[in-house]
Residue, then its C-alpha position, 0 to 999 in steps of 0.5 A: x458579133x453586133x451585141x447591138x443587133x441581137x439586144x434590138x431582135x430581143x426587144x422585139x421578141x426574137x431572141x437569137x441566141x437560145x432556143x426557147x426550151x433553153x430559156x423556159x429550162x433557165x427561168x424553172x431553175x432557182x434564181x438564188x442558185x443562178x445568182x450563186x454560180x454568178x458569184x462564184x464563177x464570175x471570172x469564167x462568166x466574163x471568158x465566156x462572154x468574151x468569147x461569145x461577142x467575139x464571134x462572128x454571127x449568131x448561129x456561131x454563137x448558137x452553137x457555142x452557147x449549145x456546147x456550153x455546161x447547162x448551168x453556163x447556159x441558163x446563167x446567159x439566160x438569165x443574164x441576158x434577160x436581165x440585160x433586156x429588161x434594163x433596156x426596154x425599161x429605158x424605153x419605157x417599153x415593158x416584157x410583155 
């Protein structure tokens, strides 16, 4: 998968790989908690990002990110608005 492609859809407000009921249930949830499940489950963090660039199109991605535990999904979330917001801050663009 072109992590390229779907960070530059991002920064215009297409955001792939999750449904907007998935980031609006990830960005409710305890950000100190999601940082602990970060923390605590980094080297399962990293497989599943592995797994998820080496697949082929968004849509695969979709559905792995869909069959994912949900505080796996939300952690994506929140790492790739994170990720996100690093880039267009880059940019001097901002998240509005």
């Amino acid at each position: 998968m072109d992590a390229e492609h779907i960070f530059r859809a991002g920064e215009q407000g297409i955001h792939l790989l999750f449904e907007p009921a998935t980031i609006g249930a990830a960005f409710a949830e305890d950000p100190e908690r999601l940082r602990a499940i970060v923390l605590r489950r980094r080297a399962e963090i990293q497989g599943v990002l592995d797994e998820l660039l080496a697949l082929d199109s968004a849509a695969q991605a979709r559905r792995f990110i869909a069959a994912l535990p949900r505080e796996l999904r939300h952690v994506l979330v929140v790492l790739y608005f994170e990720v996100l917001e690093r880039r267009l801050l880059r940019r001097g663009r901002v998240l509005h």
